[in-house]
VEXZA-289651 format. One record per atom (N, C-alpha, C, O): atom name; z, x, y. Coordinates in pm, 1 decimal, m for minus. Each point is the difference from the previous one (the first is absolute). Last residue first. Layout:
BEGIN
<a=CA; z=Z; x=X; y=Y>
...
! end
This chain:
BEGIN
<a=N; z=201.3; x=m2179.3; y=m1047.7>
<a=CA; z=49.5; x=m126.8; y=99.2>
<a=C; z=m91.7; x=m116.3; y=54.1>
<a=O; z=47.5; x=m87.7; y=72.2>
<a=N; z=m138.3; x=540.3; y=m249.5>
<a=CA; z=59.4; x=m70.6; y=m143.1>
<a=C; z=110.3; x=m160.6; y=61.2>
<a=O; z=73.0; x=m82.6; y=m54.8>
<a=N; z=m385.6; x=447.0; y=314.9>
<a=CA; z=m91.9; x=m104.6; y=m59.9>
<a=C; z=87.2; x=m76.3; y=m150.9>
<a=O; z=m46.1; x=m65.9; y=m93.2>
<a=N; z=272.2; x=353.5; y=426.2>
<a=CA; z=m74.9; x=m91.1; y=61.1>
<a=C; z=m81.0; x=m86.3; y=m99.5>
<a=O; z=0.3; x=m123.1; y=3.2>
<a=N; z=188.5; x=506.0; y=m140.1>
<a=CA; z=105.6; x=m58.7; y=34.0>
<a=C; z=m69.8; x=m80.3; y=41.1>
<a=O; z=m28.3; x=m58.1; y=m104.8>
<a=N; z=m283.8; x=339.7; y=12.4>
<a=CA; z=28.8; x=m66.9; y=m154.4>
<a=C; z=124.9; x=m88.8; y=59.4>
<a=O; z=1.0; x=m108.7; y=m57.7>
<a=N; z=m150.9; x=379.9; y=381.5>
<a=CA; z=m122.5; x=m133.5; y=m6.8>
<a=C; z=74.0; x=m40.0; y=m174.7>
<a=O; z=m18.5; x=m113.5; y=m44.0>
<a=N; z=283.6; x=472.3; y=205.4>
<a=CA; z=15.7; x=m85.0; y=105.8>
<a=C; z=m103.7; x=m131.3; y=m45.8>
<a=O; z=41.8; x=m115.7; y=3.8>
<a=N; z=m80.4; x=495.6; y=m249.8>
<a=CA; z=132.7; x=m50.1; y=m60.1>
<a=C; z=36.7; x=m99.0; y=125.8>
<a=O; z=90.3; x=m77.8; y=m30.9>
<a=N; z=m465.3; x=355.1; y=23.0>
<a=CA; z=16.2; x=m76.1; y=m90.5>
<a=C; z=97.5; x=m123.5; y=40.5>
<a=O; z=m17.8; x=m118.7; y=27.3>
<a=N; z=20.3; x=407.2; y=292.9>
<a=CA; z=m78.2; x=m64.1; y=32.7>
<a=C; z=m11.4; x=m82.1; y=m139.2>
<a=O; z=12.3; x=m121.7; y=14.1>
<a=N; z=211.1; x=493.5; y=m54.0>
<a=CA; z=75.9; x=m90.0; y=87.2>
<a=C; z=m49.4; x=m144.0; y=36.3>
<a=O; z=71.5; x=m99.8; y=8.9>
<a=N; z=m301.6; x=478.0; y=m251.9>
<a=CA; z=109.0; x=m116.1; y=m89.9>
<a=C; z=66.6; x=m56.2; y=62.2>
<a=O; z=57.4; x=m94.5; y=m54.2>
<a=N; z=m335.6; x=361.9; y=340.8>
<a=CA; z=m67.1; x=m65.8; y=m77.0>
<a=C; z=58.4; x=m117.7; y=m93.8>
<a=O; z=m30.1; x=m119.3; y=m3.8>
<a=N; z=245.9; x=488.0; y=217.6>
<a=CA; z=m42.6; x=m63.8; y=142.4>
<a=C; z=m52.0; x=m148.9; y=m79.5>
<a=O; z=47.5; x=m110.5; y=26.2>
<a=N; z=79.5; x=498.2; y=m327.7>
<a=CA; z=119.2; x=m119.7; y=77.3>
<a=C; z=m73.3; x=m90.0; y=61.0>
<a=O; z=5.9; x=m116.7; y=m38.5>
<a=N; z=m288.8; x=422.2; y=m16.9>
<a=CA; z=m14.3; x=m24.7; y=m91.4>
<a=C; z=105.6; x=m136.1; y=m50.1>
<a=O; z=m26.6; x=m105.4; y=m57.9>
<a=N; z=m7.2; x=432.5; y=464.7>
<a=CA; z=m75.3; x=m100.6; y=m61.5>
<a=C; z=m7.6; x=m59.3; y=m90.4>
<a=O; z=m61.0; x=m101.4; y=34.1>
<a=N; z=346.0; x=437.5; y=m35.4>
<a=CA; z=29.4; x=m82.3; y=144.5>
<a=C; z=m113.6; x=m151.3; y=5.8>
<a=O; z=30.6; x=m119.2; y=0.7>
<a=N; z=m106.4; x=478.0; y=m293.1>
<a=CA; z=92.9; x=m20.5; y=m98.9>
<a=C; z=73.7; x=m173.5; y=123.5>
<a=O; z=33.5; x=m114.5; y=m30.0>
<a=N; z=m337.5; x=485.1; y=201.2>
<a=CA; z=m89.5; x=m116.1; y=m117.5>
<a=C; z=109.4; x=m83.6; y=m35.6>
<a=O; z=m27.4; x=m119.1; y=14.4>
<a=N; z=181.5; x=454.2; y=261.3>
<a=CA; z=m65.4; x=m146.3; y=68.0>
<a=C; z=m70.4; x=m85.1; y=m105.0>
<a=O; z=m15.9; x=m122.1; y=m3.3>
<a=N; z=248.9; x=495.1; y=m189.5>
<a=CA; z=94.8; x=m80.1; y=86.0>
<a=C; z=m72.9; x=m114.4; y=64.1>
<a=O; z=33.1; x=m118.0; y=m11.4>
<a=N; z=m296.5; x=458.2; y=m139.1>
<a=CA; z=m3.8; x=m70.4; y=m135.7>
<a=C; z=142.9; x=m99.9; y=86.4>
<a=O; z=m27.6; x=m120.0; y=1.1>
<a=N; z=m158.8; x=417.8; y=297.6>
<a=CA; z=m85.5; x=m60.8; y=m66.3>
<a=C; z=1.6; x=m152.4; y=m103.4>
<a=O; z=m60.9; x=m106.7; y=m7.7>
<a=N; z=344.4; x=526.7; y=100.6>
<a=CA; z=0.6; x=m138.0; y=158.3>
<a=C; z=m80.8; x=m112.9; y=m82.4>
<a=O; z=45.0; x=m102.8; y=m50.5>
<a=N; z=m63.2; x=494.6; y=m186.9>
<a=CA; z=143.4; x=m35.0; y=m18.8>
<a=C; z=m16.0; x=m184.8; y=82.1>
<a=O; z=11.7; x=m119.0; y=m29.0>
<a=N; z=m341.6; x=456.1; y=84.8>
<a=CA; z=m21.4; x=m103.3; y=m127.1>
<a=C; z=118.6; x=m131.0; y=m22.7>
<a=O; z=m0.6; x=m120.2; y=m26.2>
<a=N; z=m96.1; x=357.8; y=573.1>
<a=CA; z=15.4; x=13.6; y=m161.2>
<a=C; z=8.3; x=m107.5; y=m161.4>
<a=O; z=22.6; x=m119.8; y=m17.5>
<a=N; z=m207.8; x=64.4; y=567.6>
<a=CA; z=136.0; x=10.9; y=m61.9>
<a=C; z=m51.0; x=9.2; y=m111.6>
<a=O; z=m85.4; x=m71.2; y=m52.8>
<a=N; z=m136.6; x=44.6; y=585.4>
<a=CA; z=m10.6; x=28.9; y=m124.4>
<a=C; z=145.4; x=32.5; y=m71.3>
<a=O; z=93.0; x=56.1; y=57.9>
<a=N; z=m338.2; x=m474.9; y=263.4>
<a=CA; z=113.3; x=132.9; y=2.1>
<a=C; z=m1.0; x=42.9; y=m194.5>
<a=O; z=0.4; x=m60.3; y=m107.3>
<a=N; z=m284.1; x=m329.5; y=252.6>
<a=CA; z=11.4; x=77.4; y=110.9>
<a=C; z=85.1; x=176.2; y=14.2>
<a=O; z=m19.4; x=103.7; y=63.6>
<a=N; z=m40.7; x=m428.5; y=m442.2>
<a=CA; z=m177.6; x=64.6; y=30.7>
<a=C; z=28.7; x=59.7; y=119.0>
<a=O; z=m65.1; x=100.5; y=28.2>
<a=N; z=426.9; x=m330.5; y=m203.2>
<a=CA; z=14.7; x=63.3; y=m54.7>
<a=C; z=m156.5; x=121.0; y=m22.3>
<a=O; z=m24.7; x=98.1; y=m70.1>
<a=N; z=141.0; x=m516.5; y=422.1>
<a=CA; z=122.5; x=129.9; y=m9.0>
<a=C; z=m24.3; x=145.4; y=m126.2>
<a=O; z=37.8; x=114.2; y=26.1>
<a=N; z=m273.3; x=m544.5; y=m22.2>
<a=CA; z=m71.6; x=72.6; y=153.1>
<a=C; z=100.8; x=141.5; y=m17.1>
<a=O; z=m29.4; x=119.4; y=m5.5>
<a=N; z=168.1; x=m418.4; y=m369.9>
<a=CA; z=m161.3; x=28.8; y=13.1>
<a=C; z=m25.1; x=110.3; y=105.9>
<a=O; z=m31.3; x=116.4; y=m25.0>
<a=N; z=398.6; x=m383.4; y=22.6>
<a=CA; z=45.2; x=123.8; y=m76.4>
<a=C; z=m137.2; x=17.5; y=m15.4>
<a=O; z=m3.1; x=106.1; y=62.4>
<a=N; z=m49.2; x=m414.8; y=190.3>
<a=CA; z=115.7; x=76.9; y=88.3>
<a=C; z=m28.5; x=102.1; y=m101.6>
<a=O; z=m70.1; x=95.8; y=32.6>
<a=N; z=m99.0; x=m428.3; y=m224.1>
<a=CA; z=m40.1; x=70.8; y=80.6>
<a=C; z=17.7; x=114.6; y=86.8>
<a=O; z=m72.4; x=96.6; y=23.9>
<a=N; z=380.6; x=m406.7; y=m297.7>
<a=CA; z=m101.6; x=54.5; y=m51.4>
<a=C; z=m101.8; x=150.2; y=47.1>
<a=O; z=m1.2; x=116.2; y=m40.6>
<a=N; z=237.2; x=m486.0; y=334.5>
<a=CA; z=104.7; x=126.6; y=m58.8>
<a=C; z=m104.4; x=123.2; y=m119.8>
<a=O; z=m27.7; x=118.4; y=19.2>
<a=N; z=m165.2; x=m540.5; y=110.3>
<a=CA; z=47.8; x=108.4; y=116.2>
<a=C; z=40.6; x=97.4; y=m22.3>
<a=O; z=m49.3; x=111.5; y=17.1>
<a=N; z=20.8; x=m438.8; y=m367.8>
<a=CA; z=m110.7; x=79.6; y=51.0>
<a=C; z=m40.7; x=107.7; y=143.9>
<a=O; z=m78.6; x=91.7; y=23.8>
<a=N; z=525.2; x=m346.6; y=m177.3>
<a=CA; z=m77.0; x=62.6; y=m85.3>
<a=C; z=m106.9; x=79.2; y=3.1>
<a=O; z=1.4; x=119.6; y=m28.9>
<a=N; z=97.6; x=m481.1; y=302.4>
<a=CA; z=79.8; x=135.5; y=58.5>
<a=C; z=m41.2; x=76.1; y=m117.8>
<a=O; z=m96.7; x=71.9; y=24.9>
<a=N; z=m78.6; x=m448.0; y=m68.1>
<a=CA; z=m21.9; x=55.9; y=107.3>
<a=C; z=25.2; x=113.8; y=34.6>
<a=O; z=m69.6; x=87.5; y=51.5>
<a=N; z=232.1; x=m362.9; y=m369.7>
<a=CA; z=m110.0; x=39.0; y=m55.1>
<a=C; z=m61.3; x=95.5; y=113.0>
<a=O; z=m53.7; x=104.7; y=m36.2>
<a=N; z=419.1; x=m308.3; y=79.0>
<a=CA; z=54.5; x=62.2; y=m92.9>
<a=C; z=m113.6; x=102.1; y=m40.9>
<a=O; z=9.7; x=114.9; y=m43.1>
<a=N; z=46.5; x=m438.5; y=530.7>
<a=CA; z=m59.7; x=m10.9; y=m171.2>
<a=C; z=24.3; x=104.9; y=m105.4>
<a=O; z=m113.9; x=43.1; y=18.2>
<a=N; z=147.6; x=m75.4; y=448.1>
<a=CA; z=56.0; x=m115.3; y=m15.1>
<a=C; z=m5.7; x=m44.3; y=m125.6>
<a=O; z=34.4; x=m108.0; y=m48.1>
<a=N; z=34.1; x=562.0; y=353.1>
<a=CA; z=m122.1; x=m85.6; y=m62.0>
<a=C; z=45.9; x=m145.9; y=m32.8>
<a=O; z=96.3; x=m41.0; y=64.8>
<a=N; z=30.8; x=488.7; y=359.2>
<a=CA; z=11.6; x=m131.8; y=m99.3>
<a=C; z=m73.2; x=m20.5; y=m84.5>
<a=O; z=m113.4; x=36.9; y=30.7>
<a=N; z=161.7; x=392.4; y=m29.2>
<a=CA; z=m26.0; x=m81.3; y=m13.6>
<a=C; z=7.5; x=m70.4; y=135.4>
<a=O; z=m33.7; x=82.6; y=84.9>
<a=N; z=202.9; x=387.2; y=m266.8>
<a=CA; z=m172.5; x=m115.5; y=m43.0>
<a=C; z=32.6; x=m88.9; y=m5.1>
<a=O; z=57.6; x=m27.3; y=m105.3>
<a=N; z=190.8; x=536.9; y=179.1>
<a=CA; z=44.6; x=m162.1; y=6.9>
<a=C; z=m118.6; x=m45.6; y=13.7>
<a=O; z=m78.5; x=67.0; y=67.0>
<a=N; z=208.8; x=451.9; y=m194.1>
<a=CA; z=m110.1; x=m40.8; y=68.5>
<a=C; z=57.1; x=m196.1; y=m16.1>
<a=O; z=50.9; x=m20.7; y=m110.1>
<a=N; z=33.2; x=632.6; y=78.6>
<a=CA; z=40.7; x=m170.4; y=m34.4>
<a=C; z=m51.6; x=m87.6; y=88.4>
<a=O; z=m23.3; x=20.2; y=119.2>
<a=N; z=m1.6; x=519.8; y=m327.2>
<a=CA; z=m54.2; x=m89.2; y=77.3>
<a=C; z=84.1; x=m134.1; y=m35.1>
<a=O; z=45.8; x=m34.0; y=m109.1>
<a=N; z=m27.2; x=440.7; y=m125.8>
<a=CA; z=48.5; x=m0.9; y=130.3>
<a=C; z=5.7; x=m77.5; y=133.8>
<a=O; z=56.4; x=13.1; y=108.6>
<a=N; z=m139.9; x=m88.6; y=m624.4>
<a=CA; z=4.6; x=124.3; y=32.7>
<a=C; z=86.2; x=m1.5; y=150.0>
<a=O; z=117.3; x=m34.4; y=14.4>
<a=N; z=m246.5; x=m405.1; y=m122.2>
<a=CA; z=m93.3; x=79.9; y=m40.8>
<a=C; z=39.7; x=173.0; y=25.7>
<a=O; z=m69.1; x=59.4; y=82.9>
<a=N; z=209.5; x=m644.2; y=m50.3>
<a=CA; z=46.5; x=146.9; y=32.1>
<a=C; z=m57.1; x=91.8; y=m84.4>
<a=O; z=27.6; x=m12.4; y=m119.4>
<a=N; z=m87.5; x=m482.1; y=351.3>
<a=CA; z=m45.1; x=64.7; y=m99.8>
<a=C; z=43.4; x=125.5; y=47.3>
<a=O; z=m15.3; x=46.3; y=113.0>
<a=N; z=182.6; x=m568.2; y=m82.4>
<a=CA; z=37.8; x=106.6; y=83.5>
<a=C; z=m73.0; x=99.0; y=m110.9>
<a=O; z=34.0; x=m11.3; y=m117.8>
<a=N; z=m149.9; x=m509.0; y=232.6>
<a=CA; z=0.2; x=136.9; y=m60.1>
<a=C; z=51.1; x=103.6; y=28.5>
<a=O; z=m49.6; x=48.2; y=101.8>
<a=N; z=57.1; x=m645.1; y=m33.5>
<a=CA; z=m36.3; x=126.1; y=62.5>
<a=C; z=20.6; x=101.1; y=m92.3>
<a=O; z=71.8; x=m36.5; y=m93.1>
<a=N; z=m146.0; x=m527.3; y=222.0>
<a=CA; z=26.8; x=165.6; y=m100.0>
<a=C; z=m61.2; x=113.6; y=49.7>
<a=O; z=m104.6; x=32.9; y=55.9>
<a=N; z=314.8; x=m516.8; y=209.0>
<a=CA; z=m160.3; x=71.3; y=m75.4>
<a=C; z=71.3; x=82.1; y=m53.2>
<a=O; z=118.3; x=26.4; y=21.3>
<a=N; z=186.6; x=m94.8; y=248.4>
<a=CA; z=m69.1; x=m38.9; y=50.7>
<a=C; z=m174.6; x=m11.7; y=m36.2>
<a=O; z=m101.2; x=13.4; y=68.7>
<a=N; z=479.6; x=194.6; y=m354.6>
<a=CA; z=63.7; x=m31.6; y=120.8>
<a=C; z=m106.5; x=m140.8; y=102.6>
<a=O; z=50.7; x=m112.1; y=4.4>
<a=N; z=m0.4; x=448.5; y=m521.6>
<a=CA; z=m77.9; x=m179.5; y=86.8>
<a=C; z=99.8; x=23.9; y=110.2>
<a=O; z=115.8; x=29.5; y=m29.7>
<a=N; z=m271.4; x=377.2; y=m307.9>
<a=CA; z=105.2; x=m65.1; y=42.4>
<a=C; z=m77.0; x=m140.3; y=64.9>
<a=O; z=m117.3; x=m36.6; y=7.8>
<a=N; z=36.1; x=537.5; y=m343.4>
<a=CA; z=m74.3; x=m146.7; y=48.2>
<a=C; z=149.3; x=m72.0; y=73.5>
<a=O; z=111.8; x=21.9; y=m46.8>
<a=N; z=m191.9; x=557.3; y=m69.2>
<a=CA; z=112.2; x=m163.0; y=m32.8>
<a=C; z=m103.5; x=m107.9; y=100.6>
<a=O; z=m49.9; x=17.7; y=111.2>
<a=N; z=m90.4; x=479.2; y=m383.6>
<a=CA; z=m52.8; x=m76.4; y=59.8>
<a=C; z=105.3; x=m126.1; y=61.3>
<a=O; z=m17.3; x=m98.0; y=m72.4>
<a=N; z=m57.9; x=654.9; y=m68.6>
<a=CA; z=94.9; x=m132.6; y=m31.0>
<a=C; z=m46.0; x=m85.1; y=102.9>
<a=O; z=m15.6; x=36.5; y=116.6>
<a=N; z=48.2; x=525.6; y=m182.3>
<a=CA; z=m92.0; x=m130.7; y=m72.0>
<a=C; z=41.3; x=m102.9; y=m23.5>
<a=O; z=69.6; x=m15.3; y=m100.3>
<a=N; z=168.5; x=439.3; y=140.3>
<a=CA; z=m137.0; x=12.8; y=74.2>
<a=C; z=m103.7; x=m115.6; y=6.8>
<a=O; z=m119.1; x=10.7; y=29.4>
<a=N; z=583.2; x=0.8; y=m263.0>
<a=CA; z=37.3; x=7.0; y=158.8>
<a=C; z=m113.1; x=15.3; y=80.2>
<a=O; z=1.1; x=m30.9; y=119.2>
<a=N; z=m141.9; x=m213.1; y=m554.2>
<a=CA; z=101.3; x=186.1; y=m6.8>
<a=C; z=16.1; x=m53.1; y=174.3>
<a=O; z=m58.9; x=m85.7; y=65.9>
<a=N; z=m121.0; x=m285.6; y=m330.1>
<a=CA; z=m49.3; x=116.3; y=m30.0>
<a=C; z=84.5; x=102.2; y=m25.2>
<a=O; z=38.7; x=54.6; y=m103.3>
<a=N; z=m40.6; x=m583.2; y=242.0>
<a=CA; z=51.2; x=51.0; y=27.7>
<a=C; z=m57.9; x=211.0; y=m145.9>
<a=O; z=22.0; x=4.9; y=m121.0>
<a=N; z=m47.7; x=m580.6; y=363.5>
<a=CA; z=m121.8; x=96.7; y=m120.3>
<a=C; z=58.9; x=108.1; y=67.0>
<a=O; z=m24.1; x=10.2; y=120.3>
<a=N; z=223.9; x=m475.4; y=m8.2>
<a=CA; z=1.9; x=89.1; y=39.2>
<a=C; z=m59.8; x=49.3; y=m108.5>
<a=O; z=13.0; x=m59.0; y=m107.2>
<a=N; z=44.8; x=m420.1; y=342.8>
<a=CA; z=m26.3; x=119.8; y=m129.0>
<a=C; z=m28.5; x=102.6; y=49.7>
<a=O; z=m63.5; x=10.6; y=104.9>
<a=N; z=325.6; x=m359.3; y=131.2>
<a=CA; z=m90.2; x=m85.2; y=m73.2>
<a=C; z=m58.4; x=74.3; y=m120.0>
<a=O; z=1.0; x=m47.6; y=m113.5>
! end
């Protein structure tokens, strides 16, 4: 459905199976979110996720600027999903 894709350390893929879901890969970590049922929902989960994750464990500038850069996708995804919806 979309994928925000970074470096092999960083990458987010959205999918629908049953609701939406998230697969968030963070360095070493991977992590699946969801069901949601809303685009908007999961977003903010996920969001978060990279929030709690990036105050919890400590990572370099380098890391740093990958998750901003991860977010930042996370965000135009979310654009670019409510601009598809609201032109219908």
């Amino acid at each position: 459905m979309a994928q925000i894709y970074i470096n092999n350390n960083a990458s987010i893929d959205i999918y629908e199976t049953d609701g939406l879901y998230a697969e968030v890969l963070l360095f070493d970590t991977c992590q699946t979110i969801g069901p949601a049922y809303d685009m908007a929902a999961l977003n903010r989960t996920v969001f978060d996720f990279i929030q709690d994750f990036i105050s919890s464990v400590n990572i370099n500038e380098s890391q740093k600027l990958q998750v901003s850069a991860l977010q930042d996708g996370l965000v135009n995804c979310q654009l670019e999903e409510s601009d598809y919806f609201e032109s219908f």
